[in-house]
C-alpha positions as CSV (number, residue, x, y, z in Angstrom):
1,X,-42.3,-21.1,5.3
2,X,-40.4,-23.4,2.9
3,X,-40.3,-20.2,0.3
4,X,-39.0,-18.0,3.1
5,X,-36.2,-20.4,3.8
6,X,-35.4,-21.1,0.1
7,X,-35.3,-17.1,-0.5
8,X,-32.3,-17.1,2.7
9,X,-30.9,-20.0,2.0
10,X,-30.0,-19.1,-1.8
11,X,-28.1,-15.6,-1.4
12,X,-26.2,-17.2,1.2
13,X,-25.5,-20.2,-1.4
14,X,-24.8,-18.0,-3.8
15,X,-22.2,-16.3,-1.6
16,X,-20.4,-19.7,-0.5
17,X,-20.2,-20.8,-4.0
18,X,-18.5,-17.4,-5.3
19,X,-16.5,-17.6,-2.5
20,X,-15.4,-21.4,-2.9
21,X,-14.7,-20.5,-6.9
22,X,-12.6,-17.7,-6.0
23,X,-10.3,-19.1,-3.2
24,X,-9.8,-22.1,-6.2
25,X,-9.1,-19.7,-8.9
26,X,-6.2,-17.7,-7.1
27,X,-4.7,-21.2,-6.0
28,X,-4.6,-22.1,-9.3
29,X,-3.8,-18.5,-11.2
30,X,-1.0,-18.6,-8.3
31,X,0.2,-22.2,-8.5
32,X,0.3,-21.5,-12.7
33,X,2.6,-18.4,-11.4
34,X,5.0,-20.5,-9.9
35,X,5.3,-22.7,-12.2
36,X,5.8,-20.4,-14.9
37,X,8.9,-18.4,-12.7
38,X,9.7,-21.9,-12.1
39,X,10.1,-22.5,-15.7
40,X,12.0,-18.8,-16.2
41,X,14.6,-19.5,-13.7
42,X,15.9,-23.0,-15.5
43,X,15.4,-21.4,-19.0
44,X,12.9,-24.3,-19.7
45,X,11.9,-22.2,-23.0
46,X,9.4,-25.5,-23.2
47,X,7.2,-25.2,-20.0
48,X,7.3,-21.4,-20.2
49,X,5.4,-21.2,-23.6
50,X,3.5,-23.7,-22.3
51,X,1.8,-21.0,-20.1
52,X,1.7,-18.1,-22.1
53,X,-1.2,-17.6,-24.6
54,X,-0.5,-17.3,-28.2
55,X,-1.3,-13.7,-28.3
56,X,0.7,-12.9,-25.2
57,X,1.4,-9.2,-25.1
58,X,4.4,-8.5,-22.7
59,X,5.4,-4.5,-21.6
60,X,8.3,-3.5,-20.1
61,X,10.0,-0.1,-18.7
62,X,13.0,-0.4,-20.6
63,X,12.5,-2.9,-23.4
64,X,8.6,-2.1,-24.4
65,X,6.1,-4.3,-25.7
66,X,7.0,-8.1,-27.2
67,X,4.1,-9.5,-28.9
68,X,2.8,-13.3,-29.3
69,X,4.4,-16.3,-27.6
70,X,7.0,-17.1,-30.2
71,X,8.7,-13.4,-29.6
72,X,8.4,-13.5,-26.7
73,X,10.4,-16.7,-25.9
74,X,13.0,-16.2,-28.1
75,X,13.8,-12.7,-26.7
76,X,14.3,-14.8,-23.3
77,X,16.6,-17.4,-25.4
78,X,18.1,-14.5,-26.9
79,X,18.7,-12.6,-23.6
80,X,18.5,-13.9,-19.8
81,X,19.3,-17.2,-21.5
82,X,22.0,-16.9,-23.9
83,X,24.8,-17.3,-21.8
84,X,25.2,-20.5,-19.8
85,X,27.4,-18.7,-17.4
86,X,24.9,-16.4,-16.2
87,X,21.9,-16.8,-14.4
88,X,19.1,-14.8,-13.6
89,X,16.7,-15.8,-10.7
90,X,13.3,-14.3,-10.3
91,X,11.7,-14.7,-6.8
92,X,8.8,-13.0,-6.3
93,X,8.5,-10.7,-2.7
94,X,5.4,-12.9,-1.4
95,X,3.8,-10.3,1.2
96,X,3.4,-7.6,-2.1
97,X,1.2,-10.2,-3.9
98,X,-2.7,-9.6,-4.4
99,X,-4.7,-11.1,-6.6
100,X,-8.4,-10.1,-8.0
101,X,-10.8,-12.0,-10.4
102,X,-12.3,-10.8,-13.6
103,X,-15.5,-11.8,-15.2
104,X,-15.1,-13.7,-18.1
105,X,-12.6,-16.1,-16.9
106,X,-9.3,-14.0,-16.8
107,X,-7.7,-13.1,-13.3
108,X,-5.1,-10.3,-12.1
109,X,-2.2,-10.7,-9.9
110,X,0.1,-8.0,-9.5
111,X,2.8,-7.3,-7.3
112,X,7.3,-7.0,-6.6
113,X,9.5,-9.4,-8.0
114,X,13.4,-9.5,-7.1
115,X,16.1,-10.7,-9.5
116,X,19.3,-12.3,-8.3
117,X,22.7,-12.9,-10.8
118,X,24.9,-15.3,-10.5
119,X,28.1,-15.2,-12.9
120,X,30.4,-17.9,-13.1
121,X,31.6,-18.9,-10.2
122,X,30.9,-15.4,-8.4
123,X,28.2,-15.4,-5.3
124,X,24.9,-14.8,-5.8
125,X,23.9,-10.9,-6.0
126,X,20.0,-9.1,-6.1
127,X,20.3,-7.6,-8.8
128,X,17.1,-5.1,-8.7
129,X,13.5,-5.4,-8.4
130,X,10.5,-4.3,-10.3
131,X,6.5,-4.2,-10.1
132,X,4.5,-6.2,-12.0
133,X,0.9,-7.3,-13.0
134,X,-0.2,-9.9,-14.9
135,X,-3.5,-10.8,-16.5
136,X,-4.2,-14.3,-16.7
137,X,-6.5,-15.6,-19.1
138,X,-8.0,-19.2,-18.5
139,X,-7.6,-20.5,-22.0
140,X,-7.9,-24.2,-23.7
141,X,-8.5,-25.6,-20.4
142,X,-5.7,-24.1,-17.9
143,X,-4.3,-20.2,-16.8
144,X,-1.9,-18.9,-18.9
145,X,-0.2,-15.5,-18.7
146,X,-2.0,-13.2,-21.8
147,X,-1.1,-9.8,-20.7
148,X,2.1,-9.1,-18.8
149,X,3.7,-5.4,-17.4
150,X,7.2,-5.3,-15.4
151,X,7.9,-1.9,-14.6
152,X,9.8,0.4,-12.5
153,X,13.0,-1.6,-12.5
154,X,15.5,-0.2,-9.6
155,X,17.7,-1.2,-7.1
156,X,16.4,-3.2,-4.1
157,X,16.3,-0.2,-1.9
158,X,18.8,-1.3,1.3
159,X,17.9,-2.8,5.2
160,X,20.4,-2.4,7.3
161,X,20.4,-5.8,9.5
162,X,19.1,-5.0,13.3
163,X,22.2,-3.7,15.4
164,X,22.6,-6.9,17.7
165,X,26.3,-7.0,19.1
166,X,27.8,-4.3,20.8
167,X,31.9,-4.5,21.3
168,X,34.0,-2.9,24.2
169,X,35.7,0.2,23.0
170,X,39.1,-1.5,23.8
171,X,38.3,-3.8,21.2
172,X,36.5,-1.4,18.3
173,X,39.7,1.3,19.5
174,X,41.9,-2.1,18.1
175,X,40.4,-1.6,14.6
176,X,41.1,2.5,14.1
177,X,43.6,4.2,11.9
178,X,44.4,4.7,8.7
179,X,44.5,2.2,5.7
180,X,45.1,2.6,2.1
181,X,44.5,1.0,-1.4
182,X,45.8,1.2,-4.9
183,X,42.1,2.2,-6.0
184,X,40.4,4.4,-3.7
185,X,43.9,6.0,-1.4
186,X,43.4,6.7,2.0
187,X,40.4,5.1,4.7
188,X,40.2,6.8,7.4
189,X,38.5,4.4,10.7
190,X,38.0,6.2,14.1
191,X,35.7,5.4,17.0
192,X,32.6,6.7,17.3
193,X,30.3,6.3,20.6
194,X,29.3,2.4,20.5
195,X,30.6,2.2,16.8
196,X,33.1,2.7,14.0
197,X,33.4,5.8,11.5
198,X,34.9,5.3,8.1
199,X,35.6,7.6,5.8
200,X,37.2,7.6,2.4
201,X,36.7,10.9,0.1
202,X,33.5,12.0,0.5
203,X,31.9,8.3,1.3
204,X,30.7,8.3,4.8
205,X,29.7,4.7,6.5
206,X,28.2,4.3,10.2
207,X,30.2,0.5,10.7
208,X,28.1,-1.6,13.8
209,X,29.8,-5.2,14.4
210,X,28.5,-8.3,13.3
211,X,31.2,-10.2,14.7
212,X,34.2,-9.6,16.6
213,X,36.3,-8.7,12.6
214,X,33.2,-8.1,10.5
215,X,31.1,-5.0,10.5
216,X,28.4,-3.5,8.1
217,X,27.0,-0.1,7.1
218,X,24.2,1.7,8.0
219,X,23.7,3.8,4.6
220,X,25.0,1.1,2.1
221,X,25.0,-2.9,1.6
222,X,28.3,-3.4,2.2
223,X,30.6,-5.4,5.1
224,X,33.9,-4.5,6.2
225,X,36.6,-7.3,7.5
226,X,39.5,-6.6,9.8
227,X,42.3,-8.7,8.9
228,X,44.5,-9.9,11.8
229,X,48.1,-10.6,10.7
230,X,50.4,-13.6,12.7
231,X,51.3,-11.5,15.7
232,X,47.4,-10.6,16.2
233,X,47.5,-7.1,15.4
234,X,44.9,-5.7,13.1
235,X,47.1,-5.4,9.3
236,X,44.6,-4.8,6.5
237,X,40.3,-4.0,5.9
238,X,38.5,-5.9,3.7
239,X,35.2,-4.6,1.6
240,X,32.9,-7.0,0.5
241,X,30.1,-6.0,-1.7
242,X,26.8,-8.8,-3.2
243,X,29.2,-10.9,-1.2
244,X,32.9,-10.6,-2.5
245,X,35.9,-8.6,-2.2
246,X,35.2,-5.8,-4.1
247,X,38.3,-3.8,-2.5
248,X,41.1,-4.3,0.3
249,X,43.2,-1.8,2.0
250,X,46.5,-2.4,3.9
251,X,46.7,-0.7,7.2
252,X,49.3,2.1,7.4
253,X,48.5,4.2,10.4
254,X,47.0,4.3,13.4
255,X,45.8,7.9,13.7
């Protein structure tokens, strides 16, 4: 009977135990992530080597393969960290993460990561995103990155936030007309249903409000002000793109 027992009781052991070693190993492949991005978005050339093995082999789609851990780090010096006026943030798009273990003590996880700019004084903008997959290796005592691909850089493709504000067509019939800039000419607004129209050449936007002035597209990440002027009528539009001005247009009609 005590054989029988012993010969359930160890599979299931067996299981528990690979279980247990592989929730701790993507904790720690994951936290060893972090840090590393952690590391990348303060250009801390120090704590990033520190987690890259000396025969670290990185690929990318446009700037193919950077070999060893001293290449590698200056080509970050060299490039998203040469200029102290620019900034490039990764953040990685959590619900695209997975994670699987390899024999032999290396590990995968693969995934999107996002990257954000900020220039100057300028907002904040996402920048593009990418896939990648990383093999960690657990080397010297800790996970460090020993195999790295980033690969089908692109734009961020565009959500349009969830229509929640609908205004009286008095109000959207306030914001119609005609309105004109030195860059792209004539914007043409007009009412359409529950929402606004504009048109300029051959760019079409579907505008729903945000607020009472502020509307966004449908097809594109842009938002569109209406400017009141002192006597409350409606006097100029506003286009804001990665969150600043990127044009402005004086009203001069209201057909």
């Amino acid at each position: 009977m005590k054989i029988a027992l012993y010969l359930i009781a160890t599979p299931l052991l067996m299981v528990a135990t690979t279980t247990n070693a592989n929730g701790d190993e993507a904790g720690e492949v994951r936290a060893a992530d972090a840090r590393f991005w952690q590391a990348y978005n303060a250009c801390d050339m120090k704590a990033m080597g520190n987690l890259l093995t000396a025969d670290v082999e990185f690929y990318h789609d446009k700037t193919g393969l950077t070999a060893s851990r001293e290449a590698l780090i200056e080509s970050l010096r060299k490039g998203p960290c040469a200029d102290p006026r620019m900034r490039l943030r990764r953040e990685a798009v959590d619900e695209s993460l997975e994670f699987h273990p390899l024999k032999g003590g290396y590990a995968i996880l693969s995934g999107k990561h996002r990257f954000h700019v900020r220039e100057g004084d300028k907002p904040e903008h996402l920048d593009g995103q990418a896939e990648f997959t990383t093999v960690w290796k657990f080397d010297d005592g800790q996970w460090r990155m020993h195999r790295v691909l980033s690969y089908d850089h692109g734009p961020v493709p565009y959500t349009p936030p969830p229509v929640a504000l609908t205004l009286a067509p008095s109000t959207l019939a306030t914001y119609a007309g005609r309105y004109r800039s030195s860059r792209i000419g004539d914007i043409l607004v007009a009412v359409e249903g529950d929402h606004l129209k504009l048109t300029a050449g051959s760019f079409v936007a579907t505008l729903h409000p945000e607020t009472q002035t502020r509307f966004f597209a449908l097809e594109r990440d842009l938002r569109f002000e209406f400017e009141r002027g002192e006597n409350g009528g409606v006097q100029a539009l506003a286009v804001y793109e990665n969150g600043a001005v990127s044009e402005r247009a004086a009203r001069v009609g209201s057909d």
